[in-house]
VEXPADREN-597018 format. One record per residue (C-alpha): x, y, z. Coordinates in nm, 2 decimals, decimal comma. Last residue first. Layout:
residues N
X:X&Y:Y&Z:Z
...
***
This chain:
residues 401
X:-0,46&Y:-3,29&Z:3,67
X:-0,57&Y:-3,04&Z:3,39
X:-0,74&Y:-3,10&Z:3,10
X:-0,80&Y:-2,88&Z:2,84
X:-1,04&Y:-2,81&Z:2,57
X:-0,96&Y:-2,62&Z:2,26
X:-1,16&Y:-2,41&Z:1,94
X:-1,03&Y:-2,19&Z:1,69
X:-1,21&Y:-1,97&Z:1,47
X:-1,08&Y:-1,82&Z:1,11
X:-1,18&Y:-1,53&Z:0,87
X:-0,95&Y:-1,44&Z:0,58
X:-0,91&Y:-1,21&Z:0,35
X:-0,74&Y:-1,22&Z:-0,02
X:-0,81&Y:-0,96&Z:-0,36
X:-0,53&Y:-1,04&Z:-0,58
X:-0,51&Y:-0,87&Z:-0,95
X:-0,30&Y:-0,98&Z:-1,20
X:-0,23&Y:-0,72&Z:-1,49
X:-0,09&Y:-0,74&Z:-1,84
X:0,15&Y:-0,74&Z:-2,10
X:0,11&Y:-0,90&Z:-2,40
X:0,07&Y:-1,31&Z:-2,54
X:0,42&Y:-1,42&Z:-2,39
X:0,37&Y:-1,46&Z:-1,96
X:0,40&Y:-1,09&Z:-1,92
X:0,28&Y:-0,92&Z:-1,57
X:0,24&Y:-0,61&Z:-1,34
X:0,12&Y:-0,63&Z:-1,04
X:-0,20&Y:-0,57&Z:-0,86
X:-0,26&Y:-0,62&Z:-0,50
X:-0,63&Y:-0,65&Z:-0,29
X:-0,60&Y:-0,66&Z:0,10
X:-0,90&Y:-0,81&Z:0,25
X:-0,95&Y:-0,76&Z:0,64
X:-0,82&Y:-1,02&Z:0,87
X:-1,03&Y:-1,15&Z:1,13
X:-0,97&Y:-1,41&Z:1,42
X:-1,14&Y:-1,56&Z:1,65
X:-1,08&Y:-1,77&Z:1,96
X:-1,28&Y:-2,02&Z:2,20
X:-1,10&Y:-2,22&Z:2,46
X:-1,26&Y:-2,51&Z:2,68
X:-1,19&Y:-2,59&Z:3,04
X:-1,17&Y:-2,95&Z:3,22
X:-0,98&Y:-3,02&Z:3,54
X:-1,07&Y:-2,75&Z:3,84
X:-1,43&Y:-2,78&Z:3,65
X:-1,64&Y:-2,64&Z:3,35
X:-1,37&Y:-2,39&Z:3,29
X:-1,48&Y:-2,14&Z:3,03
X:-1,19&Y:-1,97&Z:2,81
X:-1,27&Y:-1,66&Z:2,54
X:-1,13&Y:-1,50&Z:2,24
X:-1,12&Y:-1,22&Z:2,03
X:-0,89&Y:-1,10&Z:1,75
X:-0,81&Y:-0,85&Z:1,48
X:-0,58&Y:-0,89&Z:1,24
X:-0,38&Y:-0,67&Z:0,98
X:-0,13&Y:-0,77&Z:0,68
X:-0,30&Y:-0,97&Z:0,44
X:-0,09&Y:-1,01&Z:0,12
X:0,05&Y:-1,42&Z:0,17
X:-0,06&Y:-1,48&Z:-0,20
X:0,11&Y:-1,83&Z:-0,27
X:-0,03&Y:-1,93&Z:-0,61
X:-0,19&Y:-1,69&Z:-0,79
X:0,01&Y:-1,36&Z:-0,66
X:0,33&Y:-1,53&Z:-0,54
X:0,35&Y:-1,72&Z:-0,87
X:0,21&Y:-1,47&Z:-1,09
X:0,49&Y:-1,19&Z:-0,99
X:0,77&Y:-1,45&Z:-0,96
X:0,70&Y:-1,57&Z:-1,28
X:0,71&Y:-1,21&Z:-1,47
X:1,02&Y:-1,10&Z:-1,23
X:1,20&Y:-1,44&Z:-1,41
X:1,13&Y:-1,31&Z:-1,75
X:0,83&Y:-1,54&Z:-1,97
X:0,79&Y:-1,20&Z:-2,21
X:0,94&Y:-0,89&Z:-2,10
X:1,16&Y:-0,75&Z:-1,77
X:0,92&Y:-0,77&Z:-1,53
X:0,96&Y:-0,59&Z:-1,25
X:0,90&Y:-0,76&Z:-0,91
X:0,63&Y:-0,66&Z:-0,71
X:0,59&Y:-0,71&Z:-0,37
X:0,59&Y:-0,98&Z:-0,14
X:0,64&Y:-1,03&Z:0,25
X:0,35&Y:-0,83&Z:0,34
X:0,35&Y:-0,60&Z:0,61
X:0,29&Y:-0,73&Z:0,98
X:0,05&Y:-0,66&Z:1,21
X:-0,11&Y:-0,88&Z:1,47
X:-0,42&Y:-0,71&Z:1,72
X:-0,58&Y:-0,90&Z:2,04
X:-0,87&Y:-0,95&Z:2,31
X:-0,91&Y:-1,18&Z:2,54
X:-1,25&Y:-1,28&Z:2,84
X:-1,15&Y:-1,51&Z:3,07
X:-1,38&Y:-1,69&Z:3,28
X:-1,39&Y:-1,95&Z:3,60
X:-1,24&Y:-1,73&Z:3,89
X:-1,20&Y:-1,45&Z:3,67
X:-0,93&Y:-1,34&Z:3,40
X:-0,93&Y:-1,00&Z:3,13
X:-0,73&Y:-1,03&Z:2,88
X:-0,55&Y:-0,81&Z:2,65
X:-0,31&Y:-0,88&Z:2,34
X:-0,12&Y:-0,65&Z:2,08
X:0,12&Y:-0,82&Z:1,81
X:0,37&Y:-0,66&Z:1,63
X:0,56&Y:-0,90&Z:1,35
X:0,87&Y:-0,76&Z:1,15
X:0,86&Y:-0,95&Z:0,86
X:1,15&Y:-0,99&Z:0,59
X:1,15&Y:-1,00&Z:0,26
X:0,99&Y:-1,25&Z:-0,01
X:1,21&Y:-1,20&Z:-0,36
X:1,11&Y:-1,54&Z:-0,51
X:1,41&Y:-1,67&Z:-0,50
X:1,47&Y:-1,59&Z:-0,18
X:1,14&Y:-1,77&Z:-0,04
X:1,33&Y:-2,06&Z:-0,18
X:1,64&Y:-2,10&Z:0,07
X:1,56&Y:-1,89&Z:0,35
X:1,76&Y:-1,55&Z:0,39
X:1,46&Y:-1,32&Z:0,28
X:1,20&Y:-1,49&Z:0,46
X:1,37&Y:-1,38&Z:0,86
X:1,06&Y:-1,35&Z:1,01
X:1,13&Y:-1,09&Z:1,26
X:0,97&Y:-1,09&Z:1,60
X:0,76&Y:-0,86&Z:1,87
X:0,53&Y:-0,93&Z:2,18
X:0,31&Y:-0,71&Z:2,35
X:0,11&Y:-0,85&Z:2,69
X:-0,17&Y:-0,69&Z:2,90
X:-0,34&Y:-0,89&Z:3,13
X:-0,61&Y:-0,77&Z:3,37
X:-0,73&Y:-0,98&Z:3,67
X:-0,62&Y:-0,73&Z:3,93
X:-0,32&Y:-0,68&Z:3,77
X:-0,07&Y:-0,89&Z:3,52
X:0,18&Y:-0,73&Z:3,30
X:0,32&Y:-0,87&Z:2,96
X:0,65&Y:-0,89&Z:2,81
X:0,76&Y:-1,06&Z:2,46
X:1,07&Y:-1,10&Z:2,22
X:1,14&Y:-1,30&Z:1,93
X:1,38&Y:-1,46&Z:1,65
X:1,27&Y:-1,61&Z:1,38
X:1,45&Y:-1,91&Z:1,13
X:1,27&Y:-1,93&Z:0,81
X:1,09&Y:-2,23&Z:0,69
X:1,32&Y:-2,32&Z:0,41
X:1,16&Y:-2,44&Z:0,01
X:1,44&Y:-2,64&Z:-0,15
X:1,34&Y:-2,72&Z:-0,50
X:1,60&Y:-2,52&Z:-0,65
X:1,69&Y:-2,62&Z:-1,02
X:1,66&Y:-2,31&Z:-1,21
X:1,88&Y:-2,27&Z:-1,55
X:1,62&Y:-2,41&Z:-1,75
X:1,39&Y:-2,05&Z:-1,67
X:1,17&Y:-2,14&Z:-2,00
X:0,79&Y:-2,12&Z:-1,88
X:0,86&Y:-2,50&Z:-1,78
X:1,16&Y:-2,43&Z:-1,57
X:0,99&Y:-2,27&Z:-1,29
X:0,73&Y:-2,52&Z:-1,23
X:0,99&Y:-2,83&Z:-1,26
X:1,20&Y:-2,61&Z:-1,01
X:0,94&Y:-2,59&Z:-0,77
X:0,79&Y:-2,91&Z:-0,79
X:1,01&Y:-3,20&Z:-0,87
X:1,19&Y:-3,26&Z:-0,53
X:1,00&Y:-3,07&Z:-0,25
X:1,34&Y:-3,01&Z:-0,03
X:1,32&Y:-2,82&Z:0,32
X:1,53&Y:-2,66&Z:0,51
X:1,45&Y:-2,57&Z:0,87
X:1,55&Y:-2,26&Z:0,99
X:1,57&Y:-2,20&Z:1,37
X:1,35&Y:-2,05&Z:1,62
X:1,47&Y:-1,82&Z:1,86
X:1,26&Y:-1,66&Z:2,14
X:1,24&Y:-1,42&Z:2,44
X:1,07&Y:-1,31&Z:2,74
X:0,95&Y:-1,06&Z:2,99
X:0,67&Y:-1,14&Z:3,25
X:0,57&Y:-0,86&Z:3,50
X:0,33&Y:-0,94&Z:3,77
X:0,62&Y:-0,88&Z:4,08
X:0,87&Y:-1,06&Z:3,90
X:0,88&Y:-1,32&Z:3,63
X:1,16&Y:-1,42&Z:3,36
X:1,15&Y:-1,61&Z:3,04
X:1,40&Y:-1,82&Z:2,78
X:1,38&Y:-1,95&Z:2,50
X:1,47&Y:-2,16&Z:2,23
X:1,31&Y:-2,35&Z:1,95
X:1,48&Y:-2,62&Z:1,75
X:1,53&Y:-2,76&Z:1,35
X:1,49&Y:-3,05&Z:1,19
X:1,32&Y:-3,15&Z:0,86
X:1,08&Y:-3,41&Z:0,64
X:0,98&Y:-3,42&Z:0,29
X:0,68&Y:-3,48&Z:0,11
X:0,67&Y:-3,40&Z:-0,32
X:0,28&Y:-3,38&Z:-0,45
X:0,23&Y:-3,48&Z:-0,78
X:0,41&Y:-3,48&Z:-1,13
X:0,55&Y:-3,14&Z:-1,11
X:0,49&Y:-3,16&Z:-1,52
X:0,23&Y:-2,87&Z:-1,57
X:-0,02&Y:-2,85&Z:-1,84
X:-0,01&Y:-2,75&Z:-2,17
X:0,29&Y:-2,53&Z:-2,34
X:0,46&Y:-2,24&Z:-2,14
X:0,38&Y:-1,98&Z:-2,39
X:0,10&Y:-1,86&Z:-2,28
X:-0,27&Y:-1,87&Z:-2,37
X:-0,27&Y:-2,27&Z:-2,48
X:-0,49&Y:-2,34&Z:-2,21
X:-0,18&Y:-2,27&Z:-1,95
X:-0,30&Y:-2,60&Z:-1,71
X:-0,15&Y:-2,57&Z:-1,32
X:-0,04&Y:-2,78&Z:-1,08
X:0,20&Y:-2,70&Z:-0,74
X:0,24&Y:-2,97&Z:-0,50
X:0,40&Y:-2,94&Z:-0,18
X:0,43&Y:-3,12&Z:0,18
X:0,59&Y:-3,10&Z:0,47
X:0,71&Y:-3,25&Z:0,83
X:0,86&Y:-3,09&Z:1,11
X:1,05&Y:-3,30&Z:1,38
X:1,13&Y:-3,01&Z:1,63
X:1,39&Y:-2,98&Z:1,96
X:1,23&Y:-2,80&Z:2,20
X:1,40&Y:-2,58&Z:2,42
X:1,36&Y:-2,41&Z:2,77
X:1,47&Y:-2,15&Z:3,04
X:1,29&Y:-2,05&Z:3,33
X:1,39&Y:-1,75&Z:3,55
X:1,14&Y:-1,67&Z:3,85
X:1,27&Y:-1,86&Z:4,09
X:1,48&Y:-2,14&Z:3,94
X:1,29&Y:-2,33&Z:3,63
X:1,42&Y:-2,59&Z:3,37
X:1,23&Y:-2,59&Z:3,07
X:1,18&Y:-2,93&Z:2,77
X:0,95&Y:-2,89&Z:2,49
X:0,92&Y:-3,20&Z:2,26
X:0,83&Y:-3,09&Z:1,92
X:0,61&Y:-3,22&Z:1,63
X:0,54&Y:-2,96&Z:1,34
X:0,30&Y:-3,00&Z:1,07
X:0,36&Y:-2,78&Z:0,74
X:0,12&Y:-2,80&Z:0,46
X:0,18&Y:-2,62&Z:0,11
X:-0,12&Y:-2,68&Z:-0,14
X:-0,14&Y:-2,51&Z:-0,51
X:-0,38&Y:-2,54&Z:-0,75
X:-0,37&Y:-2,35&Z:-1,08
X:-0,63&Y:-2,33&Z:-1,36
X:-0,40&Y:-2,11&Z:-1,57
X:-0,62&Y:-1,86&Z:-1,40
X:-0,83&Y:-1,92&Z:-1,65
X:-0,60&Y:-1,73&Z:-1,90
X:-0,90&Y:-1,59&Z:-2,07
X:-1,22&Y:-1,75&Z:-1,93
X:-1,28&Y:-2,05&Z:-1,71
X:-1,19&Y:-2,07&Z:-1,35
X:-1,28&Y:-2,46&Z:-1,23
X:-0,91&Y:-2,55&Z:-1,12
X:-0,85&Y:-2,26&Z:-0,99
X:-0,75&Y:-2,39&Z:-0,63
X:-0,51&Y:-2,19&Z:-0,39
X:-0,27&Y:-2,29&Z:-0,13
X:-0,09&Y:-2,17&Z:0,15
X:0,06&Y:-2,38&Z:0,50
X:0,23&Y:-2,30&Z:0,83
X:0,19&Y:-2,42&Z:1,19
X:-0,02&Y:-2,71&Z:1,20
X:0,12&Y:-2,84&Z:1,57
X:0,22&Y:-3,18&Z:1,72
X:0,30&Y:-3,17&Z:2,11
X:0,50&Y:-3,33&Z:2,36
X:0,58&Y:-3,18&Z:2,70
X:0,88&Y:-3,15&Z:3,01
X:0,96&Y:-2,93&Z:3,31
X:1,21&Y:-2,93&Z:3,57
X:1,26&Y:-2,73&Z:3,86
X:1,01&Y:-2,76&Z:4,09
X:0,92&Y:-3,13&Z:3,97
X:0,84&Y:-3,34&Z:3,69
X:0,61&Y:-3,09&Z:3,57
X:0,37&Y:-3,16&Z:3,31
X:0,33&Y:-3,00&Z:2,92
X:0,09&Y:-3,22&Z:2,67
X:-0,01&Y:-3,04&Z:2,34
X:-0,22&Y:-3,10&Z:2,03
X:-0,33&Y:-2,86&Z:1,75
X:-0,52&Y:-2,90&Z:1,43
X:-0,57&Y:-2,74&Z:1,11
X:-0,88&Y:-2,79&Z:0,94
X:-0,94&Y:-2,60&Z:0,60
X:-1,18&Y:-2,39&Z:0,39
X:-1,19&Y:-2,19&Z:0,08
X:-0,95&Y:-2,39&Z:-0,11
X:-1,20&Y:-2,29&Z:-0,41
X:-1,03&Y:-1,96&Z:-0,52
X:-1,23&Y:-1,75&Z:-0,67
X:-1,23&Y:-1,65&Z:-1,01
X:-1,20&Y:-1,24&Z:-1,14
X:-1,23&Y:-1,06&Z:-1,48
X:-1,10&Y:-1,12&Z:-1,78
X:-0,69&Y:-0,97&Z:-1,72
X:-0,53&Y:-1,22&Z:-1,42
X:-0,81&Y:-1,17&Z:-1,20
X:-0,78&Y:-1,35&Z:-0,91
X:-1,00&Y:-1,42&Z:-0,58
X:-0,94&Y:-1,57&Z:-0,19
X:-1,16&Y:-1,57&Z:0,08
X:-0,96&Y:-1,76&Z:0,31
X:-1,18&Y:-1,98&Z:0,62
X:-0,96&Y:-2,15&Z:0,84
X:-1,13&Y:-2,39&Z:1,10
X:-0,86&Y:-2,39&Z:1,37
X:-0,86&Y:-2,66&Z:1,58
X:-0,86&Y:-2,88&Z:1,91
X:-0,66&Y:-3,04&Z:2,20
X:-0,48&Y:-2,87&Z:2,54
X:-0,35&Y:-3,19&Z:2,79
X:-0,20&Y:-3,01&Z:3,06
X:0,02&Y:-3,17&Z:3,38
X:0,10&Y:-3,05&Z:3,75
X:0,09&Y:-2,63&Z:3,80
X:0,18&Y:-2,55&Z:3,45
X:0,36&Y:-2,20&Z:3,41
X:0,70&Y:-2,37&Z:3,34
X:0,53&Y:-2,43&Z:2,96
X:0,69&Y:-2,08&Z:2,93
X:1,02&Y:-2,19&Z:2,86
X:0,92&Y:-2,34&Z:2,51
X:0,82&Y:-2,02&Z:2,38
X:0,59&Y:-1,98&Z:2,07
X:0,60&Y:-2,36&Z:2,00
X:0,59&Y:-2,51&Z:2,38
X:0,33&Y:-2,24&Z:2,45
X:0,00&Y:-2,47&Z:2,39
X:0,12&Y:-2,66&Z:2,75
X:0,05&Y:-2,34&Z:2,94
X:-0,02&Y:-2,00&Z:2,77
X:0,26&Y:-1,85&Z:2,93
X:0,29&Y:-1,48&Z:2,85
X:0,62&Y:-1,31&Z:2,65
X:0,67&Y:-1,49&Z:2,39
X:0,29&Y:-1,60&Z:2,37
X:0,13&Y:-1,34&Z:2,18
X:-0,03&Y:-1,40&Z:1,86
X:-0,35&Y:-1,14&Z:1,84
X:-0,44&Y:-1,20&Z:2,17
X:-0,74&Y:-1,46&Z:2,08
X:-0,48&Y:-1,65&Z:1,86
X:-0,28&Y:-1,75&Z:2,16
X:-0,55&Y:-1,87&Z:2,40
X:-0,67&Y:-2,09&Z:2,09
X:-0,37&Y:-2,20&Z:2,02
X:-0,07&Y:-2,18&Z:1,78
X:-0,08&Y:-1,86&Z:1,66
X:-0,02&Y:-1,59&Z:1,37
X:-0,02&Y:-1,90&Z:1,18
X:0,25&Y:-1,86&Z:0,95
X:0,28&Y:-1,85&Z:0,54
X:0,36&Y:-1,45&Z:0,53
X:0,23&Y:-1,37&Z:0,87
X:-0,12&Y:-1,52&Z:0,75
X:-0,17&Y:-1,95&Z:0,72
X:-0,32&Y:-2,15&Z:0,52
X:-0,33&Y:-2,50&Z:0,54
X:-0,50&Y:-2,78&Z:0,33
X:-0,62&Y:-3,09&Z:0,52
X:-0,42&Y:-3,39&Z:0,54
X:-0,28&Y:-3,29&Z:0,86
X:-0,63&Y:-3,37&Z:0,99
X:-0,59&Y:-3,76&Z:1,04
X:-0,22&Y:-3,71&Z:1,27
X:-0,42&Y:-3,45&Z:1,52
X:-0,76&Y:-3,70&Z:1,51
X:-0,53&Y:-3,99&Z:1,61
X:-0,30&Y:-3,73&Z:1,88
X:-0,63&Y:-3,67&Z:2,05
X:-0,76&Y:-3,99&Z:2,07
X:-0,44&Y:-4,09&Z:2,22
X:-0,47&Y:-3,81&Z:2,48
X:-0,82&Y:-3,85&Z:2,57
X:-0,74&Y:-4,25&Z:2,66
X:-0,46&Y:-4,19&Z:2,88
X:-0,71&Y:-3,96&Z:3,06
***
């Protein structure tokens, strides 16, 4: 076993070089296969040792110690037209990967380790051709959390943290063609890294089949020195020098009701985008996040079912002429960072082979959403145009001992 989970954390650390995205604004709507297959919940409904991010007190559902391990393989189906027709965006397909470990000490106390994708956009243009091209852009934002989720447990109240190491990358390219008048390709000079803290709260309560809960996660800033600001400046904004890019803080709330083998479970939070440093800037607002999850549990089978809703967390920004600041922020969040879906359906399954080993199986579907704004880079106003869906399945296997 020792063995499984060191394999485990090698292949979690090698896929964190893979591109991210992500769908309430730039989150997962889940971390976990059992999670995703509900449409998100987990404030509200142990999930095991995969709740430690969603709600650390919940990992008080384990009976001795879990070892969860797998994937999402993220499919986005993303196109632009920005006035000659429309290119697809080739960051088409990423890995992001999950690890957790949750055991109990004793019949109080509770402790796990995990490291998470959580949060991550990009696009690639790099081979559109035509008028504006796209300006050939390529973005790639990767978030990977590591946390250590600690609960305490008396009757049915359990109460946890997890204190979180989250590390980040940016890099935002981009070639004009000589069609605005930015001047030749971007100087961000590479992807920028940096590393934050933060911490996850929560706390839960069962009685009698019922499960209520509630969450807090806290902001963690961010800095991606050269990118954003270098970006920004380039089509003449010299006054902006923010390159801090915040993952919001969130705060949550969950119940679910368990009987005769049928779960049903609702949970509810706000993504607070329009107080973190960077998403500010670029006018993102708030999300209020409804999720909808069923399942249906037998001796060795579950069978889940799930909905996620949340409007976007962009809109358009008026312009104000030529190379303006609601210009930029209207082709940046549009060709760059287009976090437009809104609506999710999932499915999901679990098969335990044994009373140790049991693998997960999730899918999820967003439908495309397609945005136009309004737009003026110097050669004449125009249009951009954002069609962007997404298809993704997850996959787990657990161990239990």
């Amino acid at each position: 076993m020792k063995r499984t989970i060191k394999l485990a954390v090698a292949a979690a650390v090698a896929l964190t070089s893979t591109a991210a995205f992500a769908t309430n604004g730039d989150h997962l709507i889940g971390v976990g296969a059992k999670s995703r297959g509900m449409g998100g919940v987990g404030i509200g409904m142990s999930h095991g040792a995969e709740s430690a991010l969603s709600n650390p007190a919940n990992i008080t559902s384990v009976k001795g110690t879990e070892v969860s391990f797998g994937g999402t393989i993220f499919m986005p189906d993303v196109e632009t037209n920005m006035g000659a027709g429309f290119s697809r965006s080739k960051a088409d397909l990423s890995v992001i990967p999950a690890v957790s470990v949750a055991s109990k000490l004793n019949d109080n106390f509770y402790i796990g380790v995990g490291m998470y994708g959580v949060a991550g956009m990009g696009t690639d243009y790099r081979q559109a051709t035509g008028m504006q091209s796209n300006m050939n852009m390529v973005t790639n934002l990767q978030l990977m959390q590591f946390a250590v989720p600690m609960a305490y447990k008396v009757d049915g109240l359990s109460i946890g943290i997890a204190p979180v190491l989250q590390y980040g990358s940016l890099d935002i390219n981009y070639d004009t063609n000589g069609t605005t008048n930015a001047g030749g390709e971007s100087q961000t000079q590479g992807v920028a890294q940096d590393f934050g803290m933060g911490y996850n709260i929560g706390l839960s309560y069962e009685t009698s089949g019922l499960t209520v809960g509630a969450s807090y996660k806290s902001a963690i800033t961010m800095e991606y020195a050269g990118q954003i600001s270098k970006a920004m400046q380039q089509f003449g904004q010299t006054t902006y020098t923010n390159d801090k890019l915040e993952q919001p803080a969130e705060i949550g709330f969950g119940a679910s009701y368990k009987i005769d083998g049928h779960t049903f479970a609702a949970d509810y939070k706000r993504i607070k985008w329009s107080d973190a440093k960077g998403y500010e800037d670029f006018k993102w607002e708030d999300q209020n996040v409804y999720m909808l999850g069923y399942q249906y549990a037998q001796d060795s089978w579950a069978l889940r079912a799930g909905y996620n809703y949340a409007k976007s967390p962009i809109s358009e920004q008026s312009p104000n002429g030529a190379g303006s600041i609601g210009a930029l922020r209207n082709v940046f969040n549009l060709l760059g960072f287009p976090a437009i879906v809104e609506r999710h359906y999932t499915l999901g399954g679990t098969y335990e082979f044994s009373k140790t080993v049991s693998a997960d199986l999730a899918y999820v579907y967003a439908p495309t959403v397609k945005n136009s704004y309004a737009y003026d880079l110097g050669n004449g106003a125009s249009t951009i145009t954002t069609n962007h869906g997404q298809d993704a399945v997850t996959a787990q296997v657990n161990f239990k001992f």
